[in-house]
C-alpha positions as a LaTeX table, in Angstrom:
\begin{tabular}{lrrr}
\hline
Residue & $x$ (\AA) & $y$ (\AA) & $z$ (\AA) \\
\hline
Unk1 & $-20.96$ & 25.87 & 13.20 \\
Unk2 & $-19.55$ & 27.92 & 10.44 \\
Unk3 & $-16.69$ & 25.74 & 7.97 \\
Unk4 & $-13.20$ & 27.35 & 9.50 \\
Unk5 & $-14.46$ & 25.99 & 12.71 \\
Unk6 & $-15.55$ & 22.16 & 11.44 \\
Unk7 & $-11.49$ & 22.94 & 9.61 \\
Unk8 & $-9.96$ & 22.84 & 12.71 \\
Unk9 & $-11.96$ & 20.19 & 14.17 \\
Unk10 & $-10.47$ & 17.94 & 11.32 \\
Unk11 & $-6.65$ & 18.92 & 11.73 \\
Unk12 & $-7.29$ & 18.63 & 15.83 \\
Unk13 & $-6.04$ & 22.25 & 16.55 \\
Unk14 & $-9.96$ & 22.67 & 18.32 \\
Unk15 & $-12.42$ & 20.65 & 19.62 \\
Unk16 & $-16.46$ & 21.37 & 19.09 \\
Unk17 & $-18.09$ & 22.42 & 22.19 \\
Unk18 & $-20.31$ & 19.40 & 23.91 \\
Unk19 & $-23.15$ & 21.67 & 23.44 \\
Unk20 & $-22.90$ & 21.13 & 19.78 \\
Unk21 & $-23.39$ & 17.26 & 19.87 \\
Unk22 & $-26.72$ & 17.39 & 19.34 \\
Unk23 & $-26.60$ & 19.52 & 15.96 \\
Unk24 & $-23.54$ & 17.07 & 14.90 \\
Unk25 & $-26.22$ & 14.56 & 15.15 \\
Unk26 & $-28.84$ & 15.91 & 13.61 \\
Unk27 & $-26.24$ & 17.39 & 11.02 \\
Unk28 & $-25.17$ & 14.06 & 10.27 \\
Unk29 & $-28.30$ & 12.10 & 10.32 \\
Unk30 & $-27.79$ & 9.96 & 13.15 \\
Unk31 & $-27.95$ & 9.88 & 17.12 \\
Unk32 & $-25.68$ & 10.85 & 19.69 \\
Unk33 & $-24.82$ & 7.27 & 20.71 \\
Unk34 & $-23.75$ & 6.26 & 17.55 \\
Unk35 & $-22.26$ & 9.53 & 17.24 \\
Unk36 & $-19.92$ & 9.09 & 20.56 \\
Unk37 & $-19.25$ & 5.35 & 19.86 \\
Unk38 & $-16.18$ & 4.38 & 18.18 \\
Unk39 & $-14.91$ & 1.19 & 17.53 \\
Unk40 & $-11.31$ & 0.61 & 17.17 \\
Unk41 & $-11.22$ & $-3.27$ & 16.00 \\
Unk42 & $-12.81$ & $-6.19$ & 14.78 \\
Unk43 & $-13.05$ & $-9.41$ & 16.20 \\
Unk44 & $-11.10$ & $-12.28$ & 14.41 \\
Unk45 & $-14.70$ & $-13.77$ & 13.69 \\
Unk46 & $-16.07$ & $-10.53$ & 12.22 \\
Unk47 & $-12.39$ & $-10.54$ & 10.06 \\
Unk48 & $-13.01$ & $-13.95$ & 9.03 \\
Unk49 & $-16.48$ & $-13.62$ & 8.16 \\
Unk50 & $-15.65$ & $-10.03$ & 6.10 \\
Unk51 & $-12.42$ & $-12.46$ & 4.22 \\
Unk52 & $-15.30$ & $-14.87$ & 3.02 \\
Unk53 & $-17.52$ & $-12.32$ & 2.05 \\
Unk54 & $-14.86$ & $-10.85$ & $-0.10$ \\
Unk55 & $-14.48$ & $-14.58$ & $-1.70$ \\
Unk56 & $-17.80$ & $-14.42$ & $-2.57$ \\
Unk57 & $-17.84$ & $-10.91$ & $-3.91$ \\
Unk58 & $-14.91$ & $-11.83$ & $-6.06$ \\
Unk59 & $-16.92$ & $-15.19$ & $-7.45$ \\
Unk60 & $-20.38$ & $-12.54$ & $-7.92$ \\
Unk61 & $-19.03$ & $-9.50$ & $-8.88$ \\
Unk62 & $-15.61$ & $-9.34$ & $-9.59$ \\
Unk63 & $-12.42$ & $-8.48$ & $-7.93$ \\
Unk64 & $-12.96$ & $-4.54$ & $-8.45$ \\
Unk65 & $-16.26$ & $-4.79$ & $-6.59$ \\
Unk66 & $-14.40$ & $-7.02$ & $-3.59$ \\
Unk67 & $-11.40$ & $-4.49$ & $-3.59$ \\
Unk68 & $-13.45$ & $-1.92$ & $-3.01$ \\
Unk69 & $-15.47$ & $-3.28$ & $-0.21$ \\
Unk70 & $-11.98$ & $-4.12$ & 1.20 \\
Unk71 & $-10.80$ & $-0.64$ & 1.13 \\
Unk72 & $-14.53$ & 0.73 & 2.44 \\
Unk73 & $-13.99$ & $-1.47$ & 5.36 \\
Unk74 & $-10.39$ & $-0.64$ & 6.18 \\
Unk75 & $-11.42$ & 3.31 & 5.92 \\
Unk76 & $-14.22$ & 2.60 & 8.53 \\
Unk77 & $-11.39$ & 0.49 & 11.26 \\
Unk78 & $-8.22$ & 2.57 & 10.24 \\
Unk79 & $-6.48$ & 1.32 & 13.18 \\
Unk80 & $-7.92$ & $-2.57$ & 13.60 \\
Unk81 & $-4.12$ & $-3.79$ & 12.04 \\
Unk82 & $-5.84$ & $-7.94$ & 11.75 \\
Unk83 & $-8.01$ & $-6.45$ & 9.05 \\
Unk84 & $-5.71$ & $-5.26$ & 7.07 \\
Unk85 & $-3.56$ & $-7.69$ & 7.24 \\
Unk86 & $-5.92$ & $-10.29$ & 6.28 \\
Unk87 & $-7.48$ & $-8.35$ & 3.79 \\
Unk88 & $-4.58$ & $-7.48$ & 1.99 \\
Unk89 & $-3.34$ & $-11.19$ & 2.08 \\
Unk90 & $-6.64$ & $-12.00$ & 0.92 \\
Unk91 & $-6.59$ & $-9.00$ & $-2.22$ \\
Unk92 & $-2.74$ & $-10.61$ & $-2.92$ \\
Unk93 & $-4.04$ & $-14.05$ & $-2.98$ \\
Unk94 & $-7.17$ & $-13.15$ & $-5.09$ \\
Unk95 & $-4.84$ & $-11.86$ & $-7.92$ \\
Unk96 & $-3.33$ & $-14.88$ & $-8.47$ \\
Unk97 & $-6.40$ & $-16.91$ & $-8.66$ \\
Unk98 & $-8.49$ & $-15.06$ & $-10.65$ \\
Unk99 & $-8.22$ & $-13.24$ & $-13.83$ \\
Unk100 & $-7.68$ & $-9.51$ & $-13.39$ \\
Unk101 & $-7.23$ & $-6.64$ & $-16.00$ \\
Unk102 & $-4.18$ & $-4.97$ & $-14.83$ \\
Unk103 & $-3.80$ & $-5.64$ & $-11.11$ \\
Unk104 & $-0.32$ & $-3.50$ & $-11.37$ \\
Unk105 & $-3.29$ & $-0.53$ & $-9.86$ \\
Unk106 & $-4.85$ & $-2.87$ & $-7.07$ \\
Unk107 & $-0.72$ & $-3.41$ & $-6.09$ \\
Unk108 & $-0.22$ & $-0.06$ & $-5.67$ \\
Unk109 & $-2.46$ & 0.36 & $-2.67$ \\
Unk110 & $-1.49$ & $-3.44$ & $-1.82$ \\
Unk111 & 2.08 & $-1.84$ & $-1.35$ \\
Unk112 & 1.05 & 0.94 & 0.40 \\
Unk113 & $-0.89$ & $-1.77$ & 2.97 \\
Unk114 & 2.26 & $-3.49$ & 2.93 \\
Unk115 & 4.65 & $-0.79$ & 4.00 \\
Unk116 & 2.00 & $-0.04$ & 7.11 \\
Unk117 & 1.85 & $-3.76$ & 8.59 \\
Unk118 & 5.77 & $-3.25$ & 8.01 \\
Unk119 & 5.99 & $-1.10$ & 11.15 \\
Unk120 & 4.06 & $-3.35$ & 13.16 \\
Unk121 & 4.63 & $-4.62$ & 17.05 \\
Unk122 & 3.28 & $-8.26$ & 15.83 \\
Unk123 & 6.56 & $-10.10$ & 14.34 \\
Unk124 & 4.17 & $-12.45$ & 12.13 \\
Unk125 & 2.50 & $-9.76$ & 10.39 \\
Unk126 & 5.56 & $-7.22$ & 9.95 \\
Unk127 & 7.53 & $-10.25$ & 8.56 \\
Unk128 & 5.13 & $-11.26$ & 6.26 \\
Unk129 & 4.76 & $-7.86$ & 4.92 \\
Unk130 & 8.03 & $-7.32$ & 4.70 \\
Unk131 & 8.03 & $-10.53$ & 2.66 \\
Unk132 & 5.68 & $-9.13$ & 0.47 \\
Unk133 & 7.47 & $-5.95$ & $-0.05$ \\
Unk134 & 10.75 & $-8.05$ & $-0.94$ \\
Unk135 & 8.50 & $-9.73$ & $-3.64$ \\
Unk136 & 7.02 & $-6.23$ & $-5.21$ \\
Unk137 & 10.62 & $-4.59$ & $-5.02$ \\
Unk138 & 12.16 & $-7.61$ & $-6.78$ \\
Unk139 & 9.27 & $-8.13$ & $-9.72$ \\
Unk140 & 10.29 & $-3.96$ & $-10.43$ \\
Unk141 & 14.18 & $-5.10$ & $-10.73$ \\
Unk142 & 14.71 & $-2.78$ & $-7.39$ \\
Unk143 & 17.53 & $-5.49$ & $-5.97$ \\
Unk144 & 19.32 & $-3.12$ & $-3.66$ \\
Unk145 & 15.51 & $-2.28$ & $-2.30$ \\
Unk146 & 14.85 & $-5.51$ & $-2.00$ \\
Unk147 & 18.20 & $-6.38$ & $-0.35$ \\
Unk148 & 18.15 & $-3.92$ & 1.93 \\
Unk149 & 14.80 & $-5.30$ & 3.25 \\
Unk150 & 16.25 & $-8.93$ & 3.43 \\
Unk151 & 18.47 & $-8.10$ & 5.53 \\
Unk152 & 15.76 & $-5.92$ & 7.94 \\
Unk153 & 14.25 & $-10.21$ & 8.40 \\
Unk154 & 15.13 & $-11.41$ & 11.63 \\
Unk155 & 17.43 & $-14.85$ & 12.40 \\
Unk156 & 16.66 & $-17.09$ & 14.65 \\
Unk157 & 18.23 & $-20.89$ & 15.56 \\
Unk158 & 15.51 & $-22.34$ & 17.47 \\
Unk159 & 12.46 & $-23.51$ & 15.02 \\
Unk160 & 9.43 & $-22.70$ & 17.03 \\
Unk161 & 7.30 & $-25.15$ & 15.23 \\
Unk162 & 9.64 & $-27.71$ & 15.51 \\
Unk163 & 9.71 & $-27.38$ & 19.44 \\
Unk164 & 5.90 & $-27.59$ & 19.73 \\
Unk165 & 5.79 & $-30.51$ & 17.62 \\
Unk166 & 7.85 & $-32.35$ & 19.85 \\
Unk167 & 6.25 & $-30.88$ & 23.04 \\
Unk168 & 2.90 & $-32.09$ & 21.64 \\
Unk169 & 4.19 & $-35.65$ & 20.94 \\
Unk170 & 5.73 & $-36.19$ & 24.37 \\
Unk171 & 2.45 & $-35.11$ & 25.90 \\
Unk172 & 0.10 & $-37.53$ & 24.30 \\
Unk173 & $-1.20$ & $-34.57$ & 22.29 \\
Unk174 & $-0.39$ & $-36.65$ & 18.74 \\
Unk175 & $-3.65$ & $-34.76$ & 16.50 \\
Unk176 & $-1.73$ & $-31.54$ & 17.05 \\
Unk177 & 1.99 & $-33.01$ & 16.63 \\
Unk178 & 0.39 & $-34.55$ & 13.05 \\
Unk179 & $-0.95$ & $-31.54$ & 12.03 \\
Unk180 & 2.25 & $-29.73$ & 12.60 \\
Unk181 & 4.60 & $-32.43$ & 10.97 \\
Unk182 & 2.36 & $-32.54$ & 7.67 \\
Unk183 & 2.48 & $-28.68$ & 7.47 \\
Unk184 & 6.55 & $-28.96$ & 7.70 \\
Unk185 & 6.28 & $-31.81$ & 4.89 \\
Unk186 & 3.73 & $-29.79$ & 2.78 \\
Unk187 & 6.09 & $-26.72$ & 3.44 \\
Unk188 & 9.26 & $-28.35$ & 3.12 \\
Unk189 & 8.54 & $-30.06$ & $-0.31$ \\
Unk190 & 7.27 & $-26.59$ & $-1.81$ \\
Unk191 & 10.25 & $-25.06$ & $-0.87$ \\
Unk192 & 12.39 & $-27.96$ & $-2.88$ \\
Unk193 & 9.67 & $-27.47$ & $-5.97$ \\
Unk194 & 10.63 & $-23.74$ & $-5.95$ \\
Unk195 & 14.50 & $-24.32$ & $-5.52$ \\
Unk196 & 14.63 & $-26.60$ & $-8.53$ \\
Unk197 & 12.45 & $-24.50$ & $-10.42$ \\
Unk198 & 14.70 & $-21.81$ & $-9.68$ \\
Unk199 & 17.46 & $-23.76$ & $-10.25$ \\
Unk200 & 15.67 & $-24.74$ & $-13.83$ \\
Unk201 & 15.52 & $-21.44$ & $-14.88$ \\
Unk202 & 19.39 & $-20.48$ & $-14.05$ \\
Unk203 & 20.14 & $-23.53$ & $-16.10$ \\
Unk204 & 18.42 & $-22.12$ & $-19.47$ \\
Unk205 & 20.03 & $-19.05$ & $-18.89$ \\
Unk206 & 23.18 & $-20.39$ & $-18.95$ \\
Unk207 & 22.10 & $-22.70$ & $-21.77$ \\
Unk208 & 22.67 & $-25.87$ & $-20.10$ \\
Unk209 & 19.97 & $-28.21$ & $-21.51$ \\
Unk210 & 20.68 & $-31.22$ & $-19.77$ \\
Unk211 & 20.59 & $-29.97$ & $-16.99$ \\
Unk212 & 17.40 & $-28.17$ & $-17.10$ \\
Unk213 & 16.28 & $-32.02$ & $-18.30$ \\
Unk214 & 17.86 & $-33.80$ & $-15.12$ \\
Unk215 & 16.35 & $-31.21$ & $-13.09$ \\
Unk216 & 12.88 & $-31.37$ & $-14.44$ \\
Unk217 & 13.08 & $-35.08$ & $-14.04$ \\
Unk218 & 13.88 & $-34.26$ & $-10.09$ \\
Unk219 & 10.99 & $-32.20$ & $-10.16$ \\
Unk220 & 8.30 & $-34.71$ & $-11.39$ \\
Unk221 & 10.17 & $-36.96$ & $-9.02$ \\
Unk222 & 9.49 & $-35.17$ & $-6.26$ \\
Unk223 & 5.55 & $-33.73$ & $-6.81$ \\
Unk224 & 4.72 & $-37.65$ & $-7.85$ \\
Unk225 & 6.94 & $-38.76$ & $-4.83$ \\
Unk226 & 4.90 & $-36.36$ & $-2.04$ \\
Unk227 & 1.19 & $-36.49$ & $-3.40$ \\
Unk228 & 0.76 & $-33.04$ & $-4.94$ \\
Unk229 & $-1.90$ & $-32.52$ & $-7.60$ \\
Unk230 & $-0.86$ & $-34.42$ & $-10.80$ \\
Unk231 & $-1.22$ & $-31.26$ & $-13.01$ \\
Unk232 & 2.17 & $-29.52$ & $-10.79$ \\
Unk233 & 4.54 & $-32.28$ & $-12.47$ \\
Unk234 & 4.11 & $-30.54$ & $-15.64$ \\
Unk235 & 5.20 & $-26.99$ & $-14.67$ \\
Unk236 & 9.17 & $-27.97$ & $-15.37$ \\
Unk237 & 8.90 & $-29.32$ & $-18.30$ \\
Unk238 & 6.35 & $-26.55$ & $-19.75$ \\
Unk239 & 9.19 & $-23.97$ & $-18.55$ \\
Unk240 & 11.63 & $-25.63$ & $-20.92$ \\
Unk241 & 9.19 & $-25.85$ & $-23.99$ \\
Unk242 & 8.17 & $-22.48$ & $-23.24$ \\
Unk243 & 12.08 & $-20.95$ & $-23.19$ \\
Unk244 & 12.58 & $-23.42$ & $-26.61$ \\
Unk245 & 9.35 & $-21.46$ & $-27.67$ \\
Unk246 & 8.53 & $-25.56$ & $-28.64$ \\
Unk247 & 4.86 & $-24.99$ & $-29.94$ \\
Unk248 & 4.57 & $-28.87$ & $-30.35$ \\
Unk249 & 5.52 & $-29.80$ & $-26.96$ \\
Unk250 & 3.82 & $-27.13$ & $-24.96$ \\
Unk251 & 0.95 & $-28.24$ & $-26.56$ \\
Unk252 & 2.13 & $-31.93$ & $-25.93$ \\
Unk253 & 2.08 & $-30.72$ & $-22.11$ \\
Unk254 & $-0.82$ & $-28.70$ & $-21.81$ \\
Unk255 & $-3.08$ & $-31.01$ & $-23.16$ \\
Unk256 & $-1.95$ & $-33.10$ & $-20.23$ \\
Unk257 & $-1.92$ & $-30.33$ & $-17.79$ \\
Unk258 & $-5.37$ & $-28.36$ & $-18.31$ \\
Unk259 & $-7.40$ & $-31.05$ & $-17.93$ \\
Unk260 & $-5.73$ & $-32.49$ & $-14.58$ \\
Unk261 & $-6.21$ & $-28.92$ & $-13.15$ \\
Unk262 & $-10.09$ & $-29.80$ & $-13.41$ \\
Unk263 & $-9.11$ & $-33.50$ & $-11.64$ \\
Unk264 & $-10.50$ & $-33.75$ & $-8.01$ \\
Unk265 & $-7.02$ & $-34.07$ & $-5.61$ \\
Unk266 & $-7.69$ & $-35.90$ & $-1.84$ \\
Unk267 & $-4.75$ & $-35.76$ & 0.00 \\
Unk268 & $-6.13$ & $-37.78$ & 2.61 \\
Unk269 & $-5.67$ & $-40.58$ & 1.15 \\
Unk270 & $-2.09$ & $-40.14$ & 1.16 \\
Unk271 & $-1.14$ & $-41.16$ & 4.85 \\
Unk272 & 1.22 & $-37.89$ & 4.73 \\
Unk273 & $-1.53$ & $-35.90$ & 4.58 \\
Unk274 & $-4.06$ & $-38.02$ & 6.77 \\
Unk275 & $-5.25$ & $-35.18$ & 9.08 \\
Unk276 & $-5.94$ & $-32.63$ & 6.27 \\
Unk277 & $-8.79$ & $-31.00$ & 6.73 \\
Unk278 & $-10.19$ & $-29.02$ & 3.53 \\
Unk279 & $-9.62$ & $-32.00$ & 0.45 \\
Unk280 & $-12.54$ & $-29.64$ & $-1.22$ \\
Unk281 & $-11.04$ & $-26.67$ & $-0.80$ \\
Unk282 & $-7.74$ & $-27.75$ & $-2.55$ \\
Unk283 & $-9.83$ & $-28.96$ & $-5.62$ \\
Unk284 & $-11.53$ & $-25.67$ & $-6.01$ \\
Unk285 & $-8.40$ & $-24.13$ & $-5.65$ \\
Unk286 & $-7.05$ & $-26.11$ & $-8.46$ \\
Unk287 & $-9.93$ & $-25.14$ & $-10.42$ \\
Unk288 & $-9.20$ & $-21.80$ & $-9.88$ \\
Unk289 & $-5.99$ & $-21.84$ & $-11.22$ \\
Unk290 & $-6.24$ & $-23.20$ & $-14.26$ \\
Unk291 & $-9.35$ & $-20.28$ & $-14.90$ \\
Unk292 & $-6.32$ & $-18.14$ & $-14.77$ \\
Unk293 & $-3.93$ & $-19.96$ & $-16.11$ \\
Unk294 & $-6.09$ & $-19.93$ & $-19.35$ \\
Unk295 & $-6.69$ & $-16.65$ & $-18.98$ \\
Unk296 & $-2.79$ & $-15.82$ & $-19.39$ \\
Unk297 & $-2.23$ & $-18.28$ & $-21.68$ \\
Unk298 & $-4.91$ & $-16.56$ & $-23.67$ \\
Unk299 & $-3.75$ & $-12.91$ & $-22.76$ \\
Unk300 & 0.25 & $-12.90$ & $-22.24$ \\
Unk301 & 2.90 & $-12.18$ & $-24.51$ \\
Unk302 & 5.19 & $-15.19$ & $-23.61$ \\
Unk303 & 2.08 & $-17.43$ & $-25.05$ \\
Unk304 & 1.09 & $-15.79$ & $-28.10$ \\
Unk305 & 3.27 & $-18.32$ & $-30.25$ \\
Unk306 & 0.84 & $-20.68$ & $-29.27$ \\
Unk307 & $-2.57$ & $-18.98$ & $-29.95$ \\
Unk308 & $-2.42$ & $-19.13$ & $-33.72$ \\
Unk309 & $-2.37$ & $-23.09$ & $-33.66$ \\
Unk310 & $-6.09$ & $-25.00$ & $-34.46$ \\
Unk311 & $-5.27$ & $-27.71$ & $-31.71$ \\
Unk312 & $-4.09$ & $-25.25$ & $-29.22$ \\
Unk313 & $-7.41$ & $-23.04$ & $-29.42$ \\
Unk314 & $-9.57$ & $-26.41$ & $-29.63$ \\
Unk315 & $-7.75$ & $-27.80$ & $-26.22$ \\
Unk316 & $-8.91$ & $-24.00$ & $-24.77$ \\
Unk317 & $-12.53$ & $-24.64$ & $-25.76$ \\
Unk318 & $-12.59$ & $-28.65$ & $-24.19$ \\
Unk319 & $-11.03$ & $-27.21$ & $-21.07$ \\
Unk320 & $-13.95$ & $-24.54$ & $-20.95$ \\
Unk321 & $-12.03$ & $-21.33$ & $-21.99$ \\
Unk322 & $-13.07$ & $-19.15$ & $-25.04$ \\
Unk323 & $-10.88$ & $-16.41$ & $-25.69$ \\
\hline
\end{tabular}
């Protein structure tokens, strides 16, 4: 069993003779029928399961200790494609919830994730990664990159959701035609938010401050209107004290806004939102964000006018953070 042999064994050019199983075994510390067993995939409960045990590891340990664990586990099922997937929707996620020194290195191998589900047979997951790819080429300022890979996203008329909604509804089936029609409302409203926050943005560019005003009154409109978490009205009109660099009314907004990120939010007591079925988990995630958001606010460049003002350090200490 000399190493030019165990060489080609690894490229694929030669196999090892059956007779030399049991060495391999004993080589490798283990027996031959763990030895000749190989298994491809996970189940979706063993992926699901793995997902919360990164949560948790993340919440323990850290995210370095739960991105390595991820990467361990994809190594050991290189071809189970629902594992990667949800682990590196998971990893993406994670970075935006917690604070992490310089996740630029954990996107690098996100990217690299990204560009394998890409080429995959399931139209979900190669959309959504080519979603994600379109995010990571535009944040770079690659805009040809990222319009070529717009235009690799598929169109199509009918609205699948849509259809089963109705199908539901007509068959009597209304807890699975409510739970549909609530996602398109929760959906639909967050894609408004990020038009006319988009929308915001183009208007202080162009230096149109009334406009940036009428549209962050739409905004609050709209987040009150639908039942969102209370702190989310504020993000328009932070956006225009942050681009006036207004230390007095960022403050004015933030002292507003930290402490309803800590605010429990039920949306089942909104009858839009009657079927929801995780009121707890939205809270925590709340919670989470505004960990990170003080965390940037105490870390990033675009907030450092703010950091040498006595109230605007006290409001980080009532809210919990110490920078």
């Amino acid at each position: 069993m000399s190493t030019p042999a165990v060489n080609k064994w690894e490229k694929g050019s030669t196999y090892p003779d059956i007779t030399l199983l049991p060495a391999l075994a004993r080589l490798l510390r283990t027996d031959l029928n763990t030895l000749l067993s190989f298994q491809e995939d996970l189940s979706d409960v063993e992926i699901e399961t793995f997902v919360d045990h990164l949560d948790q590891m993340v919440q323990e340990q850290g995210y370095q200790a739960a991105f390595q664990a991820a990467w361990d586990k994809v190594q050991e099922y290189p071809t189970c494609e629902a594992l990667l997937y949800s682990a590196a929707l998971y990893l993406e996620g994670a970075l935006s919830l917690y604070p992490v020194q310089q996740p630029e290195e954990y996107q690098t191998t996100l990217e690299t994730w990204y560009q394998r589900l890409a080429r995959s047979d399931t139209q979900e997951i190669r959309d959504t990664a080519v979603g994600m790819l379109i995010s990571y080429a535009r944040n770079r300022g690659e805009f040809s990159k990222a319009e070529e890979l717009i235009q690799t996203l598929p169109d199509s008329p009918i609205d699948k959701e849509e259809q089963l909604a109705i199908l539901y509804q007509r068959q009597g089936k209304y807890e699975q035609a409510q739970g549909i029609w609530e996602h398109r409302i929760l959906h639909g409203v967050t894609e408004i938010q990020t038009a006319l926050m988009n929308k915001l943005e183009w208007a202080l560019l162009r230096k149109r401050p009334q406009e940036a005003e009428a549209l962050a009154d739409l905004y609050e409109t709209v987040t009150s209107l639908f039942c969102f978490p209370g702190w989310m009205r504020y993000n328009a009109r932070l956006q225009i004290a942050l681009d006036a660099q207004d230390g007095d009314a960022c403050f004015a907004i933030l002292s507003q806004m930290l402490p309803a990120m800590k605010e429990t939010w039920d949306p089942q007591t909104h009858p839009l939102y009657a079927s929801a079925d995780d009121a707890g988990g939205s809270t925590f995630l709340s919670s989470r964000l505004a960990d990170t958001f003080c965390f940037e606010l105490s870390t990033h460049e675009e907030y450092a006018f703010l950091r040498d003002r006595a109230d605007f350090n006290a409001l980080m200490e009532t809210v919990g953070h110490r920078s």
